[in-house]
MARKOLBA-661744 format. One line per 4 residues: number of its first residue (from 1); their letters; for each residue y negated, z, x negated of C-alpha. Coordinates in Angstrom, 2 decimals. Example, Ala and Ser with C-alpha at 12.3 -4.5 7.8 and 13.67 -1.06 7.14 Angstrom:
// MARKOLBA-661744
1	AS	4.50,7.80,-12.30; 1.06,7.14,-13.67;
END
This chain:
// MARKOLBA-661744
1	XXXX	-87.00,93.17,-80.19; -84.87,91.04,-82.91; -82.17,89.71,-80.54; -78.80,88.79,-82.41;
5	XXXX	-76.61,89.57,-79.13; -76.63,86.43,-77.51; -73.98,83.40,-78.74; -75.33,79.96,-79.00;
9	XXXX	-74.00,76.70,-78.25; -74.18,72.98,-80.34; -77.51,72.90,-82.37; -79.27,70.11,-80.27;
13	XXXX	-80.78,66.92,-82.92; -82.92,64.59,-81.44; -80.77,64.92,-77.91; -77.08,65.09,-79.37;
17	XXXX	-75.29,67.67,-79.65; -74.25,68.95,-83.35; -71.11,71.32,-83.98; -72.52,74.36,-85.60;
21	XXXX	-70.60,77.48,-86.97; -70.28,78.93,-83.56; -69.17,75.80,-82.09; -66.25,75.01,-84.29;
25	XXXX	-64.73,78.33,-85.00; -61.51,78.71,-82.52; -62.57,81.72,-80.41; -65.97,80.09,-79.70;
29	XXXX	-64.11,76.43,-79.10; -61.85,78.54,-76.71; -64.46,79.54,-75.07; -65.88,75.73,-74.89;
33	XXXX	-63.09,74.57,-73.51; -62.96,77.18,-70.83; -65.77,75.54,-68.87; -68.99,76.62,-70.01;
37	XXXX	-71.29,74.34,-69.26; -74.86,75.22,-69.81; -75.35,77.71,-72.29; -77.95,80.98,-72.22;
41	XXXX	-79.86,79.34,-75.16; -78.97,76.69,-77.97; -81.38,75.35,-80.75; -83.02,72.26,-80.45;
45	XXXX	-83.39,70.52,-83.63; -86.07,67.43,-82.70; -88.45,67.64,-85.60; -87.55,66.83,-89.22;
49	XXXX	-85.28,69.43,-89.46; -82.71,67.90,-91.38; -84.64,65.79,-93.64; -85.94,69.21,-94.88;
53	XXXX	-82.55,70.55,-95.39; -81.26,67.33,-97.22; -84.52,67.56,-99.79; -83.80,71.61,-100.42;
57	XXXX	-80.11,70.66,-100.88; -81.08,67.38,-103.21; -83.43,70.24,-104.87; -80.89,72.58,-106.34;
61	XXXX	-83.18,75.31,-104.71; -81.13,76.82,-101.81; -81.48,80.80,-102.51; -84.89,82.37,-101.70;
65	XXXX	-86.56,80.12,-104.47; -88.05,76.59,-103.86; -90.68,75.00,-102.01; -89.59,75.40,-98.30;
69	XXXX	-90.23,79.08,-97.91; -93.74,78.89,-98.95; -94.32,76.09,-96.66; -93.17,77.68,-93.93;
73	XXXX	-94.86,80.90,-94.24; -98.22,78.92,-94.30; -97.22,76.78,-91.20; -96.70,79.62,-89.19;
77	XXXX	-99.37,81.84,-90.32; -101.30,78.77,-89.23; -100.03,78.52,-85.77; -99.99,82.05,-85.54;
81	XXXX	-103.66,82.79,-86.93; -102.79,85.55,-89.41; -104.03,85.64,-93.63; -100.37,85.76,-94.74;
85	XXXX	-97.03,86.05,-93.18; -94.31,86.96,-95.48; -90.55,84.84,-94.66; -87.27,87.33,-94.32;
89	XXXX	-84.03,87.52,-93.36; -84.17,88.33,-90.12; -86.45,89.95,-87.71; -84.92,93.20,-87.92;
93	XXXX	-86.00,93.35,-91.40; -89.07,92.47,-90.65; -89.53,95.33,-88.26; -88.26,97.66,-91.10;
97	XXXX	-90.69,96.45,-93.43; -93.55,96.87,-90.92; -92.61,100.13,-90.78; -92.16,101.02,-94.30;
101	XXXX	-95.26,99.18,-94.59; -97.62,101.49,-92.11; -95.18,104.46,-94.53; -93.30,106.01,-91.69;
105	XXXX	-91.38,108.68,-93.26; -88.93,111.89,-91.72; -89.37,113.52,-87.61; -92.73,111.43,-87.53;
109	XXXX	-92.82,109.70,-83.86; -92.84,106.21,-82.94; -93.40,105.21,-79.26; -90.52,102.56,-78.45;
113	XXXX	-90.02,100.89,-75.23; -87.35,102.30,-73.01; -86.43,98.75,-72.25; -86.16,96.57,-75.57;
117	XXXX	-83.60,95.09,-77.72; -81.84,98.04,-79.94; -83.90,96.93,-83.18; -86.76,97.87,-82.03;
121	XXXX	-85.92,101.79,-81.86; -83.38,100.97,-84.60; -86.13,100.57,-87.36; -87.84,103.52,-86.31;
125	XXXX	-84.71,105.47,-87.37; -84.53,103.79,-90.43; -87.05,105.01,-91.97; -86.44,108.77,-90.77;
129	XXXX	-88.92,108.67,-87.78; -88.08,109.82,-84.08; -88.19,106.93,-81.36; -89.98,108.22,-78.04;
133	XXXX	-89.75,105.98,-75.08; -92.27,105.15,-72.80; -91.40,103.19,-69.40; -92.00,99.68,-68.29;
137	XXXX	-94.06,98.14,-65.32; -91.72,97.08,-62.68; -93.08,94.00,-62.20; -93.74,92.46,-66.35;
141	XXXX	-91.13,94.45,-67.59; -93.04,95.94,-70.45; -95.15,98.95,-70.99; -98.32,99.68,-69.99;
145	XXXX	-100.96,102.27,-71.49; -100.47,104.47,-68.88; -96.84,104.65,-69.85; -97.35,104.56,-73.34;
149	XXXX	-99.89,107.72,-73.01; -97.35,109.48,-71.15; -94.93,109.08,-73.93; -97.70,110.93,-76.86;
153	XXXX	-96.96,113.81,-78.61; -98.99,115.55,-81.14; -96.38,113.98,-82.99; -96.91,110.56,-82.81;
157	XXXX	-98.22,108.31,-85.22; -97.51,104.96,-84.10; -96.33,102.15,-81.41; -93.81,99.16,-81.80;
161	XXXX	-94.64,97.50,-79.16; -92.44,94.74,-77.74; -93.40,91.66,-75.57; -90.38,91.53,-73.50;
165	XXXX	-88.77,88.26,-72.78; -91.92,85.73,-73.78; -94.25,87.73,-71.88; -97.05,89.45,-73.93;
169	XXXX	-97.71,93.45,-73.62; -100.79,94.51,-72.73; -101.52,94.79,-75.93; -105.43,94.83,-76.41;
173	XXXX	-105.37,97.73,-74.10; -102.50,99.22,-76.35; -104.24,98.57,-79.62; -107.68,100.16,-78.05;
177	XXXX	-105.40,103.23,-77.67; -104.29,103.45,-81.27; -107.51,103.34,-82.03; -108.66,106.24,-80.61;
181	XXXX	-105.77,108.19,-81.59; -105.61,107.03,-85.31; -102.04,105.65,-84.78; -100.64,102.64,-86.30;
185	XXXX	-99.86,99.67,-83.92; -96.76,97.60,-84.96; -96.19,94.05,-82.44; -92.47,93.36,-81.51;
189	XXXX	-93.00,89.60,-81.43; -89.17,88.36,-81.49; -89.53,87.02,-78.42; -92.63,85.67,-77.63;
193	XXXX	-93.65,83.15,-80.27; -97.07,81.43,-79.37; -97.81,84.02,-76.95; -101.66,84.82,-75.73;
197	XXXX	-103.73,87.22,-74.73; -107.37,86.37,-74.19; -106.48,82.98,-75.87; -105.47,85.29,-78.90;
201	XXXX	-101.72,85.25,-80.23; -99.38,87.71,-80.15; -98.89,89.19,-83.74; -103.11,89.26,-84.47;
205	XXXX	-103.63,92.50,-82.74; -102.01,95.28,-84.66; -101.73,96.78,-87.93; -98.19,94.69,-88.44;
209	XXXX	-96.14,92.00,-86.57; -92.48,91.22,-86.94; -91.30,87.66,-85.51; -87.84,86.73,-85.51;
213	XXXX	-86.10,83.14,-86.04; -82.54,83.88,-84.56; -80.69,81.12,-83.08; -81.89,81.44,-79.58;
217	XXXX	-85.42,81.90,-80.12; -87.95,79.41,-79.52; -88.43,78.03,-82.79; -85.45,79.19,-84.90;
221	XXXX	-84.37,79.04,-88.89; -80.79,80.52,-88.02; -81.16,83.75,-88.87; -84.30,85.10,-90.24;
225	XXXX	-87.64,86.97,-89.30; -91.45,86.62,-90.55; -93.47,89.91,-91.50; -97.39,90.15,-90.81;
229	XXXX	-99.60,92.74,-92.20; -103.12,93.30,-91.82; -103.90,95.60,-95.01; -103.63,93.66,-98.45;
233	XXXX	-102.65,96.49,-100.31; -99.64,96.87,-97.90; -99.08,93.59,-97.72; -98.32,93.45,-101.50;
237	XXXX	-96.08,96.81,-101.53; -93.73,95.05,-98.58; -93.57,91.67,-101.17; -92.33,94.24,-103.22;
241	XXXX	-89.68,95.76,-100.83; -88.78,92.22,-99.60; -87.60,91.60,-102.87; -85.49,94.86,-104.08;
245	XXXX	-88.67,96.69,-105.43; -89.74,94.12,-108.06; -93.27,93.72,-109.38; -95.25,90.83,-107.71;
249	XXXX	-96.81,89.99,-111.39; -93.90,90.98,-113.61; -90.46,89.92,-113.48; -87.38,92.33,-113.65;
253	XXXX	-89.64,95.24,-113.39; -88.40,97.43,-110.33; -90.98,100.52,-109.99; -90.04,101.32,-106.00;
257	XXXX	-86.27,100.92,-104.73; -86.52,97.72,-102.28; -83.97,95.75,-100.13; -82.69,92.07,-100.19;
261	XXXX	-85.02,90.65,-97.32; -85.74,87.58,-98.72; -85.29,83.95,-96.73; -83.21,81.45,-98.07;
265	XXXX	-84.60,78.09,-99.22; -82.48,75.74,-97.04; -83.04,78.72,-93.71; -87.01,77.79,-94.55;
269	XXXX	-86.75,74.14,-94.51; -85.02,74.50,-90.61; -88.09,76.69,-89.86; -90.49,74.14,-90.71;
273	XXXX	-89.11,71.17,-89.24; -88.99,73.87,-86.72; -92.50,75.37,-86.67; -93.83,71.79,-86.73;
277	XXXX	-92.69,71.24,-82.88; -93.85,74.71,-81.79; -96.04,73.59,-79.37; -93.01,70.80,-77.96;
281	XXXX	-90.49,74.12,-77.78; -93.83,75.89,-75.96; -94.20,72.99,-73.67; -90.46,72.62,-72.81;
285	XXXX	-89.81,76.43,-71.91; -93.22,76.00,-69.61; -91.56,72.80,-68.21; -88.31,74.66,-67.44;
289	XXXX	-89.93,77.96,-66.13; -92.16,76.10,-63.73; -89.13,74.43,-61.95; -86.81,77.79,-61.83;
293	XXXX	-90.27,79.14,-60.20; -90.23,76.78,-57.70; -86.57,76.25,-57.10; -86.09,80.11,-57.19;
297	XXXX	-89.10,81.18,-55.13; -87.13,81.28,-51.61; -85.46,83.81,-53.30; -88.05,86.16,-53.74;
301	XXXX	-89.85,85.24,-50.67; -86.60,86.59,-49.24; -86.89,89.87,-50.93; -83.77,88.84,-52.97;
305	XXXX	-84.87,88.85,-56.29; -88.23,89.19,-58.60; -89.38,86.13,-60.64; -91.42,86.91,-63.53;
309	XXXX	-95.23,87.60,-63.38; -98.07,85.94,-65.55; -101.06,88.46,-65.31; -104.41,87.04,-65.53;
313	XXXX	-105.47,86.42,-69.11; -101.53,86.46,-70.89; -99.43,83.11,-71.25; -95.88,83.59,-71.05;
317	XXXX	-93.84,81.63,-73.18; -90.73,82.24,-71.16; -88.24,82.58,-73.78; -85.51,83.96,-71.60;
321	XXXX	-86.46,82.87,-68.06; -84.95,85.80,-66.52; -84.84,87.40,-62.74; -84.68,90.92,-61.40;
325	XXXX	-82.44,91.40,-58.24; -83.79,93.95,-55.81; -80.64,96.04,-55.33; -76.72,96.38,-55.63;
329	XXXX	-76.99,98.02,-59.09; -75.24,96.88,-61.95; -71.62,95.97,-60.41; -73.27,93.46,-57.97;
333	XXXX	-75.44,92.04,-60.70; -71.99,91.86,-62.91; -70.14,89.96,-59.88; -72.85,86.91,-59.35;
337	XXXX	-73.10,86.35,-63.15; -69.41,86.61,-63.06; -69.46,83.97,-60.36; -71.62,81.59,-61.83;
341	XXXX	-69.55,81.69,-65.16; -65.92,81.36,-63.16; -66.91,78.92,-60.45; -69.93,76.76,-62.42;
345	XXXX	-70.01,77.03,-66.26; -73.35,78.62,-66.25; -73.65,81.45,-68.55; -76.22,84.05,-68.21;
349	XXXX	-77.00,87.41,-70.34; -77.55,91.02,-68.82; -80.83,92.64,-69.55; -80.99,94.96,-72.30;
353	XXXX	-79.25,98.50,-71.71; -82.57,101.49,-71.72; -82.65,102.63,-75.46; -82.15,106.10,-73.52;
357	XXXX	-78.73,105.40,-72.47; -77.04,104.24,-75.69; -75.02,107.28,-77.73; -77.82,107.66,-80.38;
361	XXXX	-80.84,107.79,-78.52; -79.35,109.31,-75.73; -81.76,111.83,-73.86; -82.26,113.85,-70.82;
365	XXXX	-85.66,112.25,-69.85; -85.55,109.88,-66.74; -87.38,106.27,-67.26; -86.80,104.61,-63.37;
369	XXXX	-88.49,101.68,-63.87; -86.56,100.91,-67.06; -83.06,101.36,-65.51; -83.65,99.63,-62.56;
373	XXXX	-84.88,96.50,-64.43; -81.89,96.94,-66.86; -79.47,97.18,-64.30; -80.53,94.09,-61.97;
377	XXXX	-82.15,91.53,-64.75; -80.15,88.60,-66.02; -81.61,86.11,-67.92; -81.09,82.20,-67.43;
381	XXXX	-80.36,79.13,-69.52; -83.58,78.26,-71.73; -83.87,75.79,-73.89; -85.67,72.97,-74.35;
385	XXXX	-82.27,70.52,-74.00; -82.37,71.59,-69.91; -83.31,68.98,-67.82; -84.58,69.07,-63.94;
389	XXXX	-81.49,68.11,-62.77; -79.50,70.86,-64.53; -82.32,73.14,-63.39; -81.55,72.49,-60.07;
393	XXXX	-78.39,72.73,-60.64; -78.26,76.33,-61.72; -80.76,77.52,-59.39; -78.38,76.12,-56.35;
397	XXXX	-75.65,78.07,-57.64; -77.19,81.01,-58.45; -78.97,80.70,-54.72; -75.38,80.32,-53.41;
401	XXXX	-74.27,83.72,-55.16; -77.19,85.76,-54.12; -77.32,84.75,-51.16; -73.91,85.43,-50.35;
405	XXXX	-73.75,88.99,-52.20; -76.45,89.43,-49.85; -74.62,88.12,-46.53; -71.87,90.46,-47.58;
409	XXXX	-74.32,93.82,-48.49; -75.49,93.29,-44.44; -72.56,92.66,-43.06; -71.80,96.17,-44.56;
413	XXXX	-74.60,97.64,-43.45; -74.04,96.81,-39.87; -70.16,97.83,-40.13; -71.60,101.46,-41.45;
417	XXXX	-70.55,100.72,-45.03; -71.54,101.37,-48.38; -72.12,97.88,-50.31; -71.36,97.76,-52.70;
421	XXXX	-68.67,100.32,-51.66; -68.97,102.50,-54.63; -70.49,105.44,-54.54; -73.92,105.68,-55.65;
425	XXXX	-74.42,101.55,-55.82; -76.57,101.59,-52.42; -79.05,98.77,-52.33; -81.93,99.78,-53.39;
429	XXXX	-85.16,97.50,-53.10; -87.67,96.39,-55.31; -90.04,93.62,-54.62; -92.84,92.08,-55.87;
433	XXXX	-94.17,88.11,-55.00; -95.40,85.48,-57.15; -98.43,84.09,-55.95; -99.38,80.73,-56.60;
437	XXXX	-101.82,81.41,-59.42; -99.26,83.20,-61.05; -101.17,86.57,-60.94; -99.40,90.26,-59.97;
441	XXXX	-98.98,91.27,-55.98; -98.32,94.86,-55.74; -95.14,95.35,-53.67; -95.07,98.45,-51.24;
445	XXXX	-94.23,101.86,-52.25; -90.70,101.80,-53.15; -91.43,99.55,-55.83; -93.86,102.12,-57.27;
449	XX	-90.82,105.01,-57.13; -88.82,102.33,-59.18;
END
């Protein structure tokens, strides 16, 4: 799920703020100025960041030649625990090239989550192949095998499957399934960098990987992506496609048609100063999730809202720390983020609208689970600048607004009214708890019906 949707603020070095593009250009200054105060996500540049850039520029090399992009690669297949991990220009491409790679080709099917970042489905089409969707779990948000079974066709020949907002899939069960079907597994791994499962990362389990490096992802090169695949003699065809088509060993000579994927030079050097402090960026979103779970957990204890789960054996890296609220659809979610923009200058992000609603994917098939999670989520300010203070801050205000939305959908209730009075926009609720070892309570029935 290659994210480019959400805005950032001032690129953070060493604790001060830095005006980046975003930052200076008028309609985003306008937007400054207006109040908002603590951003959905802005990059934190505390490593060596910027003596990298300064020796690419003092280099001459700032295209897709010079040292920095094969430094990176090797730093993050490192941290990542992978043979070779090829730098591009985004993590979009790098899902298309992990599909061209496993040679999807015309009305073959892919199994997409219903709930995922448009990309994902995106690269699926293409290449000519078919997305199906399969639903999520209502309490991690991503799919399951269960779901992912009930998505299969004869049809099928593959999975991309995303870990949805730093939390890993269940992907060893997912992979097991591939297995025994002879499908292709492709890992979505945009947003959950260092990610485990079993104490293995994310991005070692399937036939390909795709990471992206976009501005508000944990470690971040600006734009650009990193491509992982298991099979050498794929491996070399997508260093091929990377770079338009040409042979590996033999300049100029194009023998496939290929794409401009390559990373730039100078967006390299940012990834390794980057890449370098992975496990700082890890231990900040931790830091950060830990207090929102404990400043937030009245909430849920309240049946307000759902905080997100940590199943036995998978370590979120909370790259969004993000909530589900347990009814008022869409409108009421709309009027508390509204209300923590207007009255406190904290800006939050909407979940990602179910592939199966937008015009091209559009289809008649019902995914409950997905909707409802897409309709209530919203996703907090992460980033490693937060402190506990402005934690607390956001999680007062955010409190304030629930609870109050909440005050309002009773008082409703007990007048005989609809809240919020539109029609079809009855509360519905969803709950699940957070225990304190961070494992998955069922929640009653109606959680189950979605």
């Amino acid at each position: 799920m290659m994210d480019a949707g959400h805005e950032q603020g001032p690129d953070i070095v060493g604790g001060a703020a830095v005006a980046s593009d975003d930052a200076i250009a008028p309609q985003a200054a306008g937007r400054r100025a207006a109040g908002i105060r603590f951003q959905v996500s802005k990059p934190v540049l505390a490593g060596r960041e910027c003596e990298y850039v300064r020796e690419a520029l003092d280099s001459g090399w700032i295209s897709s030649n010079g040292l920095y992009v094969g430094r990176f690669e090797r730093s993050v297949s490192s941290f990542v625990g992978v043979e070779h991990a090829m730098a591009v220009s985004s993590g979009t491409a790098a899902l298309h090239l992990a599909c061209l790679a496993m040679e999807l080709g015309p009305r073959q099917e892919v199994i997409v989550p219903a709930l995922t970042y448009v990309a994902s489905a995106n690269a699926v089409r293409y290449c000519g192949g078919r997305p199906l969707f399969a639903d999520c779990d209502p309490h991690t948000w991503n799919v399951t095998r269960a779901s992912v079974e009930a998505a299969w066709t004869p049809k099928t020949v593959g999975v991309v499957l995303v870990h949805l907002y730093g939390l890993p899939a269940p992907v060893d069960e997912i992979a097991a399934l591939c297995r025994e079907r002879g499908a292709w597994l492709i890992e979505d791994c945009a947003e959950c960098f260092g990610g485990t499962v079993g104490g293995r990362q994310v991005g070692t389990f399937g036939d390909a990987a795709a990471f992206s490096f976009f501005g508000n992802k944990i470690i971040s090169t600006g734009e650009g992506g990193l491509v992982v695949v298991r099979d050498p003699r794929r491996r070399e065809r997508v260093a091929m496609l990377r770079d338009q088509g040409m042979d590996t060993a033999r300049r100029y000579w194009h023998p496939i048609i290929g794409y401009n994927y390559r990373m730039t030079n100078v967006a390299a050097a940012i990834g390794l100063g980057q890449s370098e402090m992975a496990d700082y960026h890890l231990a900040q979103r931790r830091r950060i999730a830990l207090r929102y779970l404990e400043k937030l957990a009245p909430l849920q204890d309240g049946g307000m809202l759902r905080l997100p789960v940590e199943p036995a054996g998978a370590r979120n890296v909370y790259w969004l720390f993000s909530v589900v609220l347990t009814g008022g659809g869409e409108r009421r979610r709309e009027r508390i983020r509204q209300t923590l923009l207007a009255a406190h200058g904290i800006e939050t992000r909407p979940f990602f609208v179910p592939m199966h609603k937008l015009p091209m994917f559009r289809t008649k098939r019902h995914f409950p689970h997905s909707e409802f999670v897409g309709e209530h989520g919203i996703n907090l300010p992460t980033y490693s600048g937060l402190d506990t203070n402005d934690i607390d801050e956001i999680c007062a205000a955010l409190s304030d607004s629930v609870v109050r939305e909440s005050g309002a959908a009773i008082a409703a209730e007990k007048a005989g009214e609809m809240w919020p009075p539109v029609a079809g926009e009855a509360v519905r609720p969803i709950m699940a708890s957070h225990d304190q070892s961070d494992r998955v309570v069922t929640a009653g029935p109606e959680t189950r019906n979605g």
